[in-house]
PAZADREN-705006 format. One line per field, with one value per residue (C-alpha): x negated, y, z; residue number from 1. Coordinates in steps of 0.02 Angstrom, whole numbers, plus 32768, in hexadecimal, padded with zeros to 4 digits. Example, Ala and Ser with C-alpha at 12.3 -4.5 7.8 and 13.67 -1.06 7.14 Angstrom:
<recs>
u: (7D99, 7D54)
v: (7F1F, 7FCB)
w: (8186, 8165)
n: (1, 2)
</recs>
This chain:
<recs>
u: (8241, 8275, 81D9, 81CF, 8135, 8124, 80A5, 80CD, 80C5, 800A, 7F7C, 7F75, 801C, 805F, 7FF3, 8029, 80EB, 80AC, 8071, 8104, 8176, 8102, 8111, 81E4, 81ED, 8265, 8205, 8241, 81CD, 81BF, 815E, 8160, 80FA, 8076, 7FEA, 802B, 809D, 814F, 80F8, 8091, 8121, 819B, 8168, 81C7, 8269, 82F7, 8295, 8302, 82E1, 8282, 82CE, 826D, 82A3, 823E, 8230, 81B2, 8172, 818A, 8242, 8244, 8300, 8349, 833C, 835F, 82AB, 8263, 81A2, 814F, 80C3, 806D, 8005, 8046, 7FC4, 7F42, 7EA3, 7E31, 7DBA, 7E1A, 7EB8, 7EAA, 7E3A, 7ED4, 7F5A, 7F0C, 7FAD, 8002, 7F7C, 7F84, 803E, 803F, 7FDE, 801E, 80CE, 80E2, 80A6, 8101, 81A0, 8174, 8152, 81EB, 8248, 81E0, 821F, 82D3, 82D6, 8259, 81F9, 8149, 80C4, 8033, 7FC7, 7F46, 7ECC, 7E10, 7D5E, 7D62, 7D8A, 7CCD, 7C9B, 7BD6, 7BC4, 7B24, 7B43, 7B30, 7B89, 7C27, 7C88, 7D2F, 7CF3, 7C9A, 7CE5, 7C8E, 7C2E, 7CB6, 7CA4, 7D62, 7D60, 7CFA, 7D42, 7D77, 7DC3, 7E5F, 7E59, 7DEA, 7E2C, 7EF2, 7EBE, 7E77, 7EFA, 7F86, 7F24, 7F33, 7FDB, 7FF0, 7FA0, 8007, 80AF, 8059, 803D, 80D1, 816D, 8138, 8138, 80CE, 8053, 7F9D, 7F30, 7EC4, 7E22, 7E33, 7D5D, 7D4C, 7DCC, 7DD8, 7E34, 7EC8, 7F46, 7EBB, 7ECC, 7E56, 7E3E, 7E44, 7D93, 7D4E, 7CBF, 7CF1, 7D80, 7D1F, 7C7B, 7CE1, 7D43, 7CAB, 7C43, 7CE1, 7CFB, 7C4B, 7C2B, 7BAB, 7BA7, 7BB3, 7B4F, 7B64, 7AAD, 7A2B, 7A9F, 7A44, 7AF4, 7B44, 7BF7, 7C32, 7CBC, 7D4E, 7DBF, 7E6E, 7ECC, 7E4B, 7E65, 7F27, 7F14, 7EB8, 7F36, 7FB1, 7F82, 7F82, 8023, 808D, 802C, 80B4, 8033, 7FE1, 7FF0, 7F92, 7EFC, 7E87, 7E26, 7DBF, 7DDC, 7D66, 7CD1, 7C32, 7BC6, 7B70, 7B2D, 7AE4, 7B4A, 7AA7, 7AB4, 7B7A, 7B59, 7AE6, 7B49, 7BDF, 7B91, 7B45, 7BF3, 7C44, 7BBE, 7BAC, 7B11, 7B4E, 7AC0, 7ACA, 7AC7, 7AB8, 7B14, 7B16, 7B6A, 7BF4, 7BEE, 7C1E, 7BFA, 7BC2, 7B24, 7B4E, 7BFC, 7BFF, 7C7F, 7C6E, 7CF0, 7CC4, 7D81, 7DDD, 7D6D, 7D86, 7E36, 7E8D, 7DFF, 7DF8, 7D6C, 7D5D, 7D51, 7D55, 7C98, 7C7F, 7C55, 7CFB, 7D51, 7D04, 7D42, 7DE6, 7DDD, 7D84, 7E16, 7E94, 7E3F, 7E42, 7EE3, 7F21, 7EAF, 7EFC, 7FA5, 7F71, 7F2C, 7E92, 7E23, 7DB7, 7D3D, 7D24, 7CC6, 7C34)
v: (0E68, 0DAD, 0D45, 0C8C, 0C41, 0B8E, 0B1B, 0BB9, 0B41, 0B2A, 0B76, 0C0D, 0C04, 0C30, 0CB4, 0CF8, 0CDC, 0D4C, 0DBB, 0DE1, 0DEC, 0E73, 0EE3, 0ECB, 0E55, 0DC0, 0CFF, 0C6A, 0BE9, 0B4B, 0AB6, 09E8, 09F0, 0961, 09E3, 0A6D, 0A73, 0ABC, 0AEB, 0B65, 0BE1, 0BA3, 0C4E, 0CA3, 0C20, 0CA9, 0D38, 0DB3, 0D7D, 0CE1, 0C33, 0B88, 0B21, 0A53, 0A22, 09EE, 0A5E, 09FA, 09E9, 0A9F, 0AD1, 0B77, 0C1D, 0CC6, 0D15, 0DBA, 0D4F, 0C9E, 0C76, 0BD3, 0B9B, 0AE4, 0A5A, 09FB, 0A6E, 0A0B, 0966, 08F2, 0930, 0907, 0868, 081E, 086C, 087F, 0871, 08E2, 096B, 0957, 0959, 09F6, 0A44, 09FF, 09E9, 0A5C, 0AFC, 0AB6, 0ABC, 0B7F, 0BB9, 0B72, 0BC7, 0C6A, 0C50, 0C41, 0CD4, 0D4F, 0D56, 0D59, 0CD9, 0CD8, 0C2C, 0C08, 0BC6, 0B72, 0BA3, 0AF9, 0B01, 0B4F, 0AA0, 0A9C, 0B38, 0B62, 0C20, 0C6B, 0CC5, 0C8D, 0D10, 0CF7, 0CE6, 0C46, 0BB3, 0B38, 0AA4, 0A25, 093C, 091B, 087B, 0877, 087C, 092F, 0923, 0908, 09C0, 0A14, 09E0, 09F8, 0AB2, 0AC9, 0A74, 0AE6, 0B80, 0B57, 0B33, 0BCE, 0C27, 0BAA, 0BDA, 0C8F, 0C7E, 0C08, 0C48, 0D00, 0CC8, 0D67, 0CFB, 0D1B, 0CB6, 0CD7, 0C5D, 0C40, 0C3C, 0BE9, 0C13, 0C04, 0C31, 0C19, 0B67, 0B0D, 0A67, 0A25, 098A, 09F4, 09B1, 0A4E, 0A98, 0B25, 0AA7, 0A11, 0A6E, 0AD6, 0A53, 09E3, 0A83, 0AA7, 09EB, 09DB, 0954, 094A, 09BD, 095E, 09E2, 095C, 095C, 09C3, 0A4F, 0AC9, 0AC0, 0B74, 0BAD, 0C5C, 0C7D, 0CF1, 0D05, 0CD8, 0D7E, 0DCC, 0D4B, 0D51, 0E26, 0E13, 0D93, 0E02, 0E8F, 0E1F, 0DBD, 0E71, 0ECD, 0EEC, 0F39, 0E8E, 0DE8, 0D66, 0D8C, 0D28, 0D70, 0D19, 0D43, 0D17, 0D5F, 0D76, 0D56, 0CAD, 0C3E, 0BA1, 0AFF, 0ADA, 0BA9, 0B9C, 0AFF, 0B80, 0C01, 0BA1, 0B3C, 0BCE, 0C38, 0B94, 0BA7, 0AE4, 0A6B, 0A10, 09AF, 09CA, 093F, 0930, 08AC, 085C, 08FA, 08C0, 08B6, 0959, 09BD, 0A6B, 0AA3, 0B64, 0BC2, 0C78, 0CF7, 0D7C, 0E01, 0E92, 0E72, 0E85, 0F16, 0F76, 0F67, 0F7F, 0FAE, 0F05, 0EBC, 0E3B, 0EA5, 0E20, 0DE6, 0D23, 0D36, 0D8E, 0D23, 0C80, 0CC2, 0CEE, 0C30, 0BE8, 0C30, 0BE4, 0B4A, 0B44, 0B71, 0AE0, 0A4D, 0A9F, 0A96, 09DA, 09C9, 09B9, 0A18, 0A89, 0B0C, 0BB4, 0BFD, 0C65)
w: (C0B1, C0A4, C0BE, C0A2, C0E7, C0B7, C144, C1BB, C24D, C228, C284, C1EE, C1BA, C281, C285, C1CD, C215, C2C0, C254, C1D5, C269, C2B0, C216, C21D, C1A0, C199, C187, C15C, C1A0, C150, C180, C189, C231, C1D4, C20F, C256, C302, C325, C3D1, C366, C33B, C3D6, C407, C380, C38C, C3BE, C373, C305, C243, C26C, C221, C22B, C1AE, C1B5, C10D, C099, C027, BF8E, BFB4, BFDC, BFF9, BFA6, C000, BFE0, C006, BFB1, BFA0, BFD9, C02D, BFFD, C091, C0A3, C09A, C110, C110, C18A, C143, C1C0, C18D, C0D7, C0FC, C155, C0E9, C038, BFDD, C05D, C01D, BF75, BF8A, BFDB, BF66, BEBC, BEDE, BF5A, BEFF, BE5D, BEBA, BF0F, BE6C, BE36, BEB6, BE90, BDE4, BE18, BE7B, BE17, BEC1, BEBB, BF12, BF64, BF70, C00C, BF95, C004, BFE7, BFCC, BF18, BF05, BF33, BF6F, BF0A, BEA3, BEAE, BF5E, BF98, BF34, BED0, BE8A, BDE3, BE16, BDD9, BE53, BE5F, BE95, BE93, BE51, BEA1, BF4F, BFEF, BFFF, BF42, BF88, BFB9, BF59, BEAE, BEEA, BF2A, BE72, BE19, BE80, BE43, BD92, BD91, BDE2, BD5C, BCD5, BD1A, BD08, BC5D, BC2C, BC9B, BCE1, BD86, BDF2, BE5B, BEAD, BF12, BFA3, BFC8, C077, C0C1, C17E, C1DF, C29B, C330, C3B1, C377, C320, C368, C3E3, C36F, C2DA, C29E, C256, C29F, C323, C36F, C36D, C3BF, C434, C480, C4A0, C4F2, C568, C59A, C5B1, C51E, C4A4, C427, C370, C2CE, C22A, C1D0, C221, C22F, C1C0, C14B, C156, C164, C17B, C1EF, C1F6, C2A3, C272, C28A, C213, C19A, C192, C182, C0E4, C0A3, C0BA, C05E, BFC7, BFF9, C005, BF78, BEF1, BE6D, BE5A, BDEE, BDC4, BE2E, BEA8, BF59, BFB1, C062, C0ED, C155, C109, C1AC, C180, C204, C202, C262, C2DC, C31B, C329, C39F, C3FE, C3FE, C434, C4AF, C50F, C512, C57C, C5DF, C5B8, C5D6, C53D, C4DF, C422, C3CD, C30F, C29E, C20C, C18B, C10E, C069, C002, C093, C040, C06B, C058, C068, C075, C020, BFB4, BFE5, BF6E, BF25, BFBB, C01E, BF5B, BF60, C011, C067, C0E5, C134, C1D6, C27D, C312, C314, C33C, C3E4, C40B, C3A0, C3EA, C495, C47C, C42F, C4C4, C52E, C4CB, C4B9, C58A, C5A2, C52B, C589, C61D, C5D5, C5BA, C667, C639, C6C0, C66E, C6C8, C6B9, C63C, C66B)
n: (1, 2, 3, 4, 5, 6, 7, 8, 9, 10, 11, 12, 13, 14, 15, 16, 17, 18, 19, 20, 21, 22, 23, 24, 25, 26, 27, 28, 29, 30, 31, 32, 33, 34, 35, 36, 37, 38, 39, 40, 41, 42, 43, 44, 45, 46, 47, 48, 49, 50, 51, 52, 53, 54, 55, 56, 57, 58, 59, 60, 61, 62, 63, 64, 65, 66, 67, 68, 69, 70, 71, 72, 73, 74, 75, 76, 77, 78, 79, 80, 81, 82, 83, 84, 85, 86, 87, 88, 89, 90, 91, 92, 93, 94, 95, 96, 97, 98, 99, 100, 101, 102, 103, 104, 105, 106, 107, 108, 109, 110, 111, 112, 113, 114, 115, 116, 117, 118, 119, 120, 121, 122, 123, 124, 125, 126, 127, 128, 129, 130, 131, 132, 133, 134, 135, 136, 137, 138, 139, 140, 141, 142, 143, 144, 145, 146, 147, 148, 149, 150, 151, 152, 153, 154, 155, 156, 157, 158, 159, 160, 161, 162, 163, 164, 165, 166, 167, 168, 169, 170, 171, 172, 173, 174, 175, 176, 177, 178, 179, 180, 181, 182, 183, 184, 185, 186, 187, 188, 189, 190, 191, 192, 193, 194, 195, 196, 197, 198, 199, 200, 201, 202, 203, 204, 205, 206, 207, 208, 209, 210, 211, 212, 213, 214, 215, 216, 217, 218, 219, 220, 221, 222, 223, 224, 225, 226, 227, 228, 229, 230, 231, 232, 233, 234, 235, 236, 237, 238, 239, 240, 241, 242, 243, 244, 245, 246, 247, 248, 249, 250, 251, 252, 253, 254, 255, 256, 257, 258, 259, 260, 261, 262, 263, 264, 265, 266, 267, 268, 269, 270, 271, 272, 273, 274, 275, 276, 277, 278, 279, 280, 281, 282, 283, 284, 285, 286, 287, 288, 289, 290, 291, 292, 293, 294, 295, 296, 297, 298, 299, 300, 301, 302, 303, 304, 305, 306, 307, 308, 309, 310, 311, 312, 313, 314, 315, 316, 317, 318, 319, 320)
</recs>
C-alpha cells in the first residue's frame, strides 16, 4: 500500500513513516521542515518505497497514493507562539488541500486531530463525544481552534463531497526525536535533569497530563489509518495513566540520577488543569491499549536524549 504521510519528518510523523515501512508498505513523506527535521527520517533516505518530498502542505503536490495521513502542523506551545499563522496554516489550508487530494484520488484520510480541541475540559476523563471547553482567541487559539476547524471540514467534505476521512485525538505523546528545546513537558524536564539545571513545573505543578510512549501511540493510529471498514469516525488515542506535572519532575529527576532543584514558575495562560483520555473506542474496536509503562518509556527517552547532547558535544554523565 501507497502511503502518503504529510509532516512525516516530525517527531510522530518519523515514527508513523518507520512504522509503515515495517509492515511493507510504500510512504511518501512529506514535510516543510518548519518543526520537524530531515535528520529525523535520514535513516530511511535509500530505503526501498521511501520518497521525501519538502513541500508545504497547503501547496501539497499530486501523488498517486492508495490513503493520506494528515499529521502536518506545529504541536508544541512555543511552536505555535512563534509561528501562529504557520499553525493555523497547516491545519486550515493544509487539510483543505489533503482532502482535496483524497477527493481526487477516492483515497481515504486520516487526520492527527490534539486533545487539545477538549480545551480545559469540564468532563474528566474526556470522551469523544465531548465537545470541549476551548477560549477561541487566547494564546493557544491559534492551535486549538485550527485543530477544531480542520475536523469539521473534515466532516463537511464528508457530508458535501464523499470524501472517506477519520480522525484520531492525539493525548501526550513522548519519546525518541522530540527536540531538546521542544518546550513540552518530558523534553523540557528531561533535558534540564540530565544537564544538571533546574527543573522548571509552570503553577504549583498539581496540573495533570497523561502520557503515552511514542511507538504505542503511532500503533493505535494505525489501526484507524489502515482500517478500510471505517468513515467518518474519531479515536482518541493516548494512555490513560494520569500523573500530575510536580510527580513527573520527581520521577524524571530521580531516573537521571540528577541533584536538580525543582523549581516552579509562573504557569501560562490556558494551561489545562486536567487531560486524561478515554479509550473505550479504540480498546472496543482493535483491541489496543499502551504497553511501554513511563518509566521504560522515560528511559529509552533519557538514552536518546544523551546520545543527542553527546552528538552535540555536550558532555553528559551517566545515568544511574
Amino acid at each position: 500500500m501507497r502511503v502518503l504521510v504529510a509532516g512525516g519528518g516530525g517527531f510522530i510523523g518519523s515514527h508513523v513513516c518507520e512504522q509503515l515501512l515495517a509492515a511493507g508498505h510504500e510512504v511518501t513523506c512529506l514535510d516543510n521542515f518548519v518543526t520537524g527535521s530531515a535528520d529525523n527520517v535520514s535513516h530511511l533516505e535509500g530505503t526501498a518505497g521511501f520518497t521525501l518530498l519538502q513541500a508545504d502542505v497547503a501547496e501539497a503536490p499530486p501523488v498517486a497514493v492508495d490513503r493520506i495521513m494528515h499529521l502536518a502542523s506545529p504541536a508544541s506551545p512555543i511552536d505555535y507562539e512563534r509561528l501562529p499563522l504557520e499553525t493555523m496554516r497547516a491545519n486550515a489550508l493544509g487539510t483543505w488541500r489533503l482532502l482535496e487530494l483524497a477527493e481526487s484520488l477516492s483515497v481515504p484520510l486520516t487526520l492527527a486531530s490534539t486533545s487539545e480541541v477538549y480545551g480545559d475540559p469540564l468532563v474528566h476523563p474526556q470522551p469523544e463525544a465531548y465537545w470541549g471547553n476551548v477560549d477561541p482567541i487566547g494564546p493557544r487559539s491559534c492551535y486549538d481552534e485550527s485543530k477544531r476547524f480542520a475536523e469539521a471540514l473534515l466532516m463537511a467534505s464528508r457530508r458535501a463531497r464523499g470524501v472517506r476521512a477519520n480522525i484520531v485525538r492525539i493525548f501526550n505523546t513522548y519519546g525518541p526525536r522530540m527536540r531538546l528545546d521542544d518546550g513540552r513537558a518530558v523534553p523540557e524536564l528531561l533535558t534540564a535533569a540530565i544537564r544538571s539545571q533546574p527543573m522548571t513545573v509552570h503553577g504549583d505543578g498539581t496540573q495533570t497530563r497523561s502520557f503515552c510512549y511514542v511507538t504505542d501511540l503511532v500503533g493505535g493510529i494505525l489501526h484507524v489509518a489502515l482500517d478500510d471498514e471505517i468513515d467518518g469516525e474519531v479515536f482518541n488515542v493516548g494512555n490513560p495513566a494520569e500523573i500530575t506535572i510536580g510527580e513527573l519532575a520527581t520521577v524524571i529527576r530521580s531516573l537521571a540520577g540528577s541533584t536538580s532543584e525543582i523549581v516552579m514558575v509562573h504557569r501560562p495562560p490556558g494551561d489545562p488543569e486536567r487531560r486524561r483520555p478515554d479509550i473505550g473506542k479504540i480498546q472496543a474496536r482493535y483491541g489496543w491499549s499502551p504497553t511501554v509503562s513511563l518509566k521504560e518509556g522515560l528511559e529509552r527517552t533519557s538514552q536518546a536524549f544523551r546520545s543527542e547532547l553527546a552528538r552535540r558535544g555536550e558532555p553528559v554523565g551517566a545515568e544511574s
